[in-house]
ROKOL-83436 format. One record per residue (C-alpha): residue number from 1; z, x, y. Coordinates in Angstrom, 2 decimals, m for minus. Example, Ala and Ser with C-alpha at 12.3 -4.5 7.8 and 13.67 -1.06 7.14 Angstrom:
2
   num        zz        xx        yy
     1      7.80     12.30     m4.50
     2      7.14     13.67     m1.06
//
This chain:
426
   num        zz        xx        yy
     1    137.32    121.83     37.91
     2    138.11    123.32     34.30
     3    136.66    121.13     31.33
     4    138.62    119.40     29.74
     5    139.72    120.30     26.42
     6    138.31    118.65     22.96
     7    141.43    116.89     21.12
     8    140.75    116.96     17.41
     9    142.43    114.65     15.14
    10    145.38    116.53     12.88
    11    144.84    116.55      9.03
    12    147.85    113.98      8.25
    13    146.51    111.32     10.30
    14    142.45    111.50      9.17
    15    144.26    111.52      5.83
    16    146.22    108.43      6.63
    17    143.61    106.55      8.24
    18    141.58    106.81      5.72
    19    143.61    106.04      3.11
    20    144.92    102.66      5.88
    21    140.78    102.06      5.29
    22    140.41    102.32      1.46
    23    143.21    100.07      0.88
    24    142.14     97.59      2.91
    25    138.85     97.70      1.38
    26    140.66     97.38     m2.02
    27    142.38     94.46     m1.36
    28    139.24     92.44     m0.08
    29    138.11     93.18     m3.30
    30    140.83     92.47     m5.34
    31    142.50     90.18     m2.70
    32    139.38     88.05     m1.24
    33    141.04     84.56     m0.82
    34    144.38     86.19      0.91
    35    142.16     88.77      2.56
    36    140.28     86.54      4.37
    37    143.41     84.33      4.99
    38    145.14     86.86      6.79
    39    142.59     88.24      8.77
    40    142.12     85.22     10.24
    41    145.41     84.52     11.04
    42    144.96     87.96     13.03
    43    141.83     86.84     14.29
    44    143.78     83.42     15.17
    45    146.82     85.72     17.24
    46    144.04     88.03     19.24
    47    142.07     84.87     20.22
    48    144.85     82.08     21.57
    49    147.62     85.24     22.79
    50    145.69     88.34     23.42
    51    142.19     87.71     24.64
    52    143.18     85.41     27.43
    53    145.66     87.68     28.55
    54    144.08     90.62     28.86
    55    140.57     89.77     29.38
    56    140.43     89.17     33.35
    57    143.50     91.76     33.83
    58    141.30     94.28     32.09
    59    137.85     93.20     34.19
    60    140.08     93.09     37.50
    61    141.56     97.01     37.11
    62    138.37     98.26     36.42
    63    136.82     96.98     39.37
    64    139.97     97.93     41.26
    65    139.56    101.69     39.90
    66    135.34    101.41     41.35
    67    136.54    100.14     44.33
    68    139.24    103.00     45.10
    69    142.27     99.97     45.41
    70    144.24    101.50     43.01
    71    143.74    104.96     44.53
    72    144.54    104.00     47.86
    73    147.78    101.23     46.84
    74    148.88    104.44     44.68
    75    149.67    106.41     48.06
    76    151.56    103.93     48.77
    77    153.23    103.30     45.48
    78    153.38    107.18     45.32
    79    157.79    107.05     47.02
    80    158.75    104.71     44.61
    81    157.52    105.69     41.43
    82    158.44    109.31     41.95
    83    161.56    108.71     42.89
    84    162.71    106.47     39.73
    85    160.09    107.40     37.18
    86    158.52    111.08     38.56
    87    154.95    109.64     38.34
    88    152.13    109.71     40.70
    89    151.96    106.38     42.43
    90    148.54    105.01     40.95
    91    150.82    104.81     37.77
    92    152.58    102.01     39.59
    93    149.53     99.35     38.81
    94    149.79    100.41     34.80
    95    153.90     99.70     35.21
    96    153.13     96.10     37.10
    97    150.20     95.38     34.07
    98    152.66     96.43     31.33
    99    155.67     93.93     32.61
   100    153.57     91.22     33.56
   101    150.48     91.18     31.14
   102    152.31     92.93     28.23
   103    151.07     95.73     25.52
   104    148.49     97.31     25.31
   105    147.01     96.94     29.41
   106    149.48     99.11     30.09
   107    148.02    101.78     27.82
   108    144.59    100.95     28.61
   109    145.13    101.39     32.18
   110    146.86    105.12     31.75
   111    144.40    106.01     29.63
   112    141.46    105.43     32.45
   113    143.54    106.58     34.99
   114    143.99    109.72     32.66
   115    140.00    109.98     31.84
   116    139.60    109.85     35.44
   117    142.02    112.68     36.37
   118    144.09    110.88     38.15
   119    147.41    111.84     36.27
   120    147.97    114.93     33.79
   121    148.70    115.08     30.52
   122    152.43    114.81     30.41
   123    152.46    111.90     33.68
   124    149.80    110.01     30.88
   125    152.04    110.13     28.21
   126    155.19    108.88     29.93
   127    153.42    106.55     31.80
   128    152.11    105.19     28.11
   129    155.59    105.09     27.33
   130    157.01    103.00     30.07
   131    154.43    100.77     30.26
   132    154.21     99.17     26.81
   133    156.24     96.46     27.19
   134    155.73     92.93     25.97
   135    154.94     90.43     28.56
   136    157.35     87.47     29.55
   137    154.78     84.61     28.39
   138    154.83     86.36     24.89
   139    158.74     86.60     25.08
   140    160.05     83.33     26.37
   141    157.29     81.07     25.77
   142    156.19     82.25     22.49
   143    159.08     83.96     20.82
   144    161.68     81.85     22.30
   145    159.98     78.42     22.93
   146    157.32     78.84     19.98
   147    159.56     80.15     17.66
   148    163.28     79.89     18.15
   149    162.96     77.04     20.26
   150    165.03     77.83     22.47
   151    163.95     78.76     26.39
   152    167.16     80.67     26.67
   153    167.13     82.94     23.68
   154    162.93     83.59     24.96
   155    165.23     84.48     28.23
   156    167.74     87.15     26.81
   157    165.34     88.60     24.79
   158    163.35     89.49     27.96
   159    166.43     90.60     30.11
   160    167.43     92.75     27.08
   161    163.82     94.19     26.32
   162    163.05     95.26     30.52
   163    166.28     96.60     31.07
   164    165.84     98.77     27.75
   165    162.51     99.90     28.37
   166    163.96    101.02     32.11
   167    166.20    102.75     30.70
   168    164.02    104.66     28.11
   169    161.50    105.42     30.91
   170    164.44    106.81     32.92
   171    165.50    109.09     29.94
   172    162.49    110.25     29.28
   173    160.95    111.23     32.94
   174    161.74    115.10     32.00
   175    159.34    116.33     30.69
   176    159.25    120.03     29.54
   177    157.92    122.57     31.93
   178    154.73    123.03     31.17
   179    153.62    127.24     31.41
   180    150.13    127.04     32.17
   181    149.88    124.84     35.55
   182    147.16    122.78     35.51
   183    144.72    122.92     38.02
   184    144.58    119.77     40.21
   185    140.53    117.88     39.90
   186    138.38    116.55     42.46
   187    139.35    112.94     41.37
   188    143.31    114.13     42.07
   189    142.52    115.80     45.08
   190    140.88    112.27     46.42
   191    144.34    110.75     45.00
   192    146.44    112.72     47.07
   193    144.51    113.81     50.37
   194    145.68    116.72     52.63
   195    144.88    114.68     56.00
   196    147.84    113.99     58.32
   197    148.94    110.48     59.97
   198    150.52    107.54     58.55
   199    150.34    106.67     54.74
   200    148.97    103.79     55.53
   201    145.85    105.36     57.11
   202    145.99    108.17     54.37
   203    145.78    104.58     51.96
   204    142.44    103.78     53.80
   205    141.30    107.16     53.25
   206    141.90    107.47     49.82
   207    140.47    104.32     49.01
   208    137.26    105.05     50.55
   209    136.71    108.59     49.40
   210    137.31    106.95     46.04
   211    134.97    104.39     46.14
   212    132.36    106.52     47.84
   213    132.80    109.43     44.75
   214    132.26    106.49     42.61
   215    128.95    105.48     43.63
   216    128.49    102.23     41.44
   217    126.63     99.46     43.55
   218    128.87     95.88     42.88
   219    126.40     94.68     40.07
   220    126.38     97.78     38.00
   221    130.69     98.28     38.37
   222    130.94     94.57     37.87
   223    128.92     94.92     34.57
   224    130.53     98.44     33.23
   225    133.94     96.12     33.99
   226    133.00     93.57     31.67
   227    131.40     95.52     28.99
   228    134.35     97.97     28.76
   229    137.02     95.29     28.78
   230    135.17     93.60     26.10
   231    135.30     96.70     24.18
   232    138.60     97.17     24.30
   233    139.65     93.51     23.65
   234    137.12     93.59     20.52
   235    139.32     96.80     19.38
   236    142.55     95.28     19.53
   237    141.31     92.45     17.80
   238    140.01     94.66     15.27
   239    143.11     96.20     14.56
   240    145.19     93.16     14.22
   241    143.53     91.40     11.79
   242    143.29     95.40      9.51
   243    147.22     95.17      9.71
   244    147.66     91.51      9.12
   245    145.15     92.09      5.84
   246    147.87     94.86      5.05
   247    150.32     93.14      5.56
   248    149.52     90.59      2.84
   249    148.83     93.33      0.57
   250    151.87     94.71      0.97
   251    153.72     91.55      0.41
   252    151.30     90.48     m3.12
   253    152.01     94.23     m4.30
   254    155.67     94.00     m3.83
   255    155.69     97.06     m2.05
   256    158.93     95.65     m0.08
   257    160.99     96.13     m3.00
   258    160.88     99.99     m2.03
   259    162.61     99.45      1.26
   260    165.43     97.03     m0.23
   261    167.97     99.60     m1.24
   262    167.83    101.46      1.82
   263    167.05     97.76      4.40
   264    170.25     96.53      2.50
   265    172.71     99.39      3.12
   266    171.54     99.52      7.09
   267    172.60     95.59      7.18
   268    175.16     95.87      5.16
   269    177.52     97.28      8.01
   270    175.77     93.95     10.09
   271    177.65     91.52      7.75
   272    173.84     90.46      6.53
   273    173.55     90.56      2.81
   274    169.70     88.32      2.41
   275    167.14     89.98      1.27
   276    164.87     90.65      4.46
   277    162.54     93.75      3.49
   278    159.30     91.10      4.17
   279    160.71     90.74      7.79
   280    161.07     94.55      7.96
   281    157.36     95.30      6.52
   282    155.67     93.06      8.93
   283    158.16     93.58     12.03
   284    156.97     97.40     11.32
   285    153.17     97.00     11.26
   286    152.61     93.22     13.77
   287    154.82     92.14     16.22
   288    153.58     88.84     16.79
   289    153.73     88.11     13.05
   290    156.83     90.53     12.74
   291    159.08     88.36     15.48
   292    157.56     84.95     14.03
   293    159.27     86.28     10.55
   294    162.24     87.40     11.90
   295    162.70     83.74     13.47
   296    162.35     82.12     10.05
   297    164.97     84.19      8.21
   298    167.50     82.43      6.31
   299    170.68     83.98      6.05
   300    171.01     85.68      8.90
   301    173.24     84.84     11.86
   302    171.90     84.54     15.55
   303    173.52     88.04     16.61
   304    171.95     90.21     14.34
   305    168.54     88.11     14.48
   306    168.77     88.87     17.93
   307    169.24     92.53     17.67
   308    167.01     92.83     15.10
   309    164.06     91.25     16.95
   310    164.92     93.09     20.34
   311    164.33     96.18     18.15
   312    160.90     95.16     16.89
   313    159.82     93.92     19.95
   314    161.14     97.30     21.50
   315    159.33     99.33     18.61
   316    156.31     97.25     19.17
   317    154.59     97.54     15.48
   318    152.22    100.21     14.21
   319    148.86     97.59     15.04
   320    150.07     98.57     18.97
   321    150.09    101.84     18.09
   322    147.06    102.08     16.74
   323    145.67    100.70     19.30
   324    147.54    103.17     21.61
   325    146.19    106.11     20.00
   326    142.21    104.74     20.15
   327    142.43    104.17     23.26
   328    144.18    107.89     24.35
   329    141.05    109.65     22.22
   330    139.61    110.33     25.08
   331    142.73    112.10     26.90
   332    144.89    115.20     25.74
   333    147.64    112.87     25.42
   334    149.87    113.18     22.08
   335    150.84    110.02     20.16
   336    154.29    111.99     19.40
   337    155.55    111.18     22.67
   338    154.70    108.09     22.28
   339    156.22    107.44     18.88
   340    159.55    109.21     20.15
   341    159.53    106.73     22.70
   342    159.26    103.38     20.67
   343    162.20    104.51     18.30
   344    164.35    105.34     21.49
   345    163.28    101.77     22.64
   346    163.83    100.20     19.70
   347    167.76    101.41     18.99
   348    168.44    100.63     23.05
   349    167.05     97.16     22.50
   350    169.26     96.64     19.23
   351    172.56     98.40     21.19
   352    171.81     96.51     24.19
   353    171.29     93.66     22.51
   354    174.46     93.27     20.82
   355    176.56     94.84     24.06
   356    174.54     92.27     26.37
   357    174.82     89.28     24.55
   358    178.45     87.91     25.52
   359    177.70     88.81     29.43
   360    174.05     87.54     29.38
   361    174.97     83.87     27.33
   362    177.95     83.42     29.91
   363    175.51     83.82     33.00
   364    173.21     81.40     31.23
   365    175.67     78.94     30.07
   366    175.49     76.86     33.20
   367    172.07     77.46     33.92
   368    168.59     75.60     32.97
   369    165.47     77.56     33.41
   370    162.56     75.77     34.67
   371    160.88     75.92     31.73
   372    163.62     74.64     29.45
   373    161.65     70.91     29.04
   374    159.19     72.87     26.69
   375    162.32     73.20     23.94
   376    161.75     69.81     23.77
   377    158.53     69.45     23.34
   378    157.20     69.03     19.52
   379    155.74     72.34     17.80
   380    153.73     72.49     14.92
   381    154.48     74.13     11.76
   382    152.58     76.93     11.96
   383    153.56     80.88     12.22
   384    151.30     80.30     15.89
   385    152.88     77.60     17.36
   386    153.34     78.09     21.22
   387    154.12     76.57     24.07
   388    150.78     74.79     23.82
   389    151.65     73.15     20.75
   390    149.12     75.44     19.15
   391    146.96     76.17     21.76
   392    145.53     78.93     23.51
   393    146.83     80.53     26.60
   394    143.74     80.57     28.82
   395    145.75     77.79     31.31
   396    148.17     80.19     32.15
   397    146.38     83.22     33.19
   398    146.32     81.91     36.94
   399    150.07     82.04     36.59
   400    150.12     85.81     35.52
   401    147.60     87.04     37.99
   402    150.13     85.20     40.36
   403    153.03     87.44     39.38
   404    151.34     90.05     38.66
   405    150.12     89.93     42.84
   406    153.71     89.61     43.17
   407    155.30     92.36     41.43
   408    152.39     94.38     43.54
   409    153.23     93.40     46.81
   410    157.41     93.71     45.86
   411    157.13     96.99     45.06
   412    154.69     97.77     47.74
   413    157.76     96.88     49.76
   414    160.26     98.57     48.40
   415    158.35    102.09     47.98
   416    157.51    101.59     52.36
   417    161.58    101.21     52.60
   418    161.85    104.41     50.13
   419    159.31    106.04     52.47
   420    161.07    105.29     56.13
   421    164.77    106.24     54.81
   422    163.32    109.45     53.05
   423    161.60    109.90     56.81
   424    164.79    109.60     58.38
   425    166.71    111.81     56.21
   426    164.32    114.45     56.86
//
């Protein structure tokens, strides 16, 4: 097995970091009444939205991982995600996290796969780019219910952003040939075992070769489960409330009057002439905060509101990518790919928004989603009202790890079909 290789940080971004860090210690001095206001309005987002969602997602994969589960379901996963996506089939369980628990699990789960050496370099980064997706509790019952109040708008929004994001993943599963080959590890060569007979029984095998190169007894996995997801949930939340506090100094400074000119010509050709540089400034750097301003623009018409948000939501805000890029120190993957990827997301989300929206209202227009009662239900006024009427999400995590089990066991399905017609072909 060849060490791995020590990633050092470029110039440019040490030099924007650390300038990200000196303002926002500047503006706690300067700032401390609006600083402390807006960091707690981050602090407000990571605990009701984010830590309930990710917290026994994050606690479950890593036990999975110990275990060998994900190993051995990745043989199995290994037909289907090859053929659509060209990644190894462990990949499979950061897809499933990504569309059902939302941004950044997915990212979190690649990069463990790829500190394990599970995947390589260029299957980590696409794999980061196809699974950063925002979850369907964030998009209908947040955005939609929470803060256009409308189920069905929540509902577009989500067909629009998963059939974008399938389609960027699709685009962007060719990958430049790589010169140097890299040499398969003994953690890949347990992924992918030489033994003949079924792939179910090469499953089992996996699995157990996994768990027994792992070596963790229950009690110590179960505790390096909860202190790493911890961890990484304390990270995210520390990021969110650095770029909500810079987001308020941003919007004290006036700094949005830089982007007007140029914000102003782009919507011009939209038919949108309102000043809406704020919505562009924090749709750019949150996207919780980001698609709750978008939602209280005044001005704008529904279309390009729509489109608008679909491309934030598809860009996902520079807090995710921050939080992207900590958690891929450890790996050789580059955050280029990864930035190449939100843009391409972002202007299919905004296209497919506006070429979807005719087709998608007229298959809705007779229809009434299950969850359409909660439009009626009274919100507060409050940039985090949800379908709790302000409360956290922690009721509905039973519901995710549902479809989450779901999604699983569907596409456990569909790769075994993929494997018997490929088998018959043969």
């Amino acid at each position: 097995m060849q060490p791995s290789k020590v990633s050092y940080t470029p110039k440019l971004t040490t030099l924007v970091l650390g300038s990200l860090t000196a303002l926002v210690v500047v503006s706690i001095i300067l700032f401390p009444d609006k600083a402390f206001q807006s960091s707690l309005e981050g602090l407000t987002i990571w605990w009701k939205l984010v830590f309930p969602a990710l917290l026994p997602f994050l606690i479950m994969i890593e036990l999975l991982i110990g275990f060998g589960v994900i190993q051995g379901t990745g043989v199995l996963l290994d037909p289907l995600m090859r053929v659509i996506f060209r990644l190894p089939g462990v990949g499979g369980w950061a897809l499933a996290s990504g569309l059902i628990v939302g941004f950044p699990s997915g990212a979190k789960i690649t990069a463990t796969l790829s500190e394990k050496k599970l995947i390589s370099r260029d299957e980590t980064e696409r794999l980061t780019a196809l699974s950063h997706l925002c979850s369907p509790l964030f998009l209908i019952m947040v955005v939609g219910i929470g803060f256009l109040h409308s189920a069905k708008l929540g509902l577009i929004l989500a067909i629009v952003h998963y059939t974008t994001a399938i389609v960027t993943g699709f685009l962007m599963r060719f990958p430049k040939i790589s010169k140097v080959p890299e040499q398969p590890s003994d953690d890949q060569m347990i992924s992918a075992p030489k033994s003949a007979g079924s792939i179910w029984k090469m499953a089992l095998s996996t699995m157990r070769q996994a768990y027994l190169h792992d070596g963790r007894a229950f009690g110590k996995l179960l505790g390096d489960a909860v202190i790493s997801s911890v961890q990484t949930l304390m990270l995210i939340g520390g990021y969110m409330m650095i770029f909500s506090v810079l987001i308020n100094v941003i919007t004290i400074t006036r700094l949005t009057e830089v982007l007007e000119p140029l914000i102003s010509f782009f919507l011009r050709f939209l038919n949108v002439h309102t000043d809406t540089s704020a919505q562009w400034i924090t749709g750019l750097m949150e996207i919780h905060l980001g698609a709750y301003s978008w939602s209280q623009a005044q001005g704008v018409s529904l279309l390009p509101q729509m489109a608008l948000i679909s491309a934030f939501l598809g860009w996902g805000g520079l807090s995710a990518h921050a939080q992207v890029a900590g958690f891929h120190q450890k790996t050789e993957a580059r955050y280029r790919f990864f930035f190449q990827s939100r843009i391409l997301h972002a202007v299919l989300a905004f296209v497919g928004t506006i070429l979807l929206w005719k087709p998608v209202q007229f298959l809705l227009i007779d229809t009434e989603p299950s969850f359409l009662w909660l439009d009626q239900t009274s919100n507060t006024n409050t940039q985090f009202a949800s379908q709790l009427n302000g409360g956290s999400i922690w009721a509905l995590w039973g519901v995710n790890l549902f479809q989450f089990l779901l999604l699983i066991i569907t596409m456990l399905i569909i790769s075994s079909f993929i494997s018997t017609f490929r088998k018959k072909a043969q």
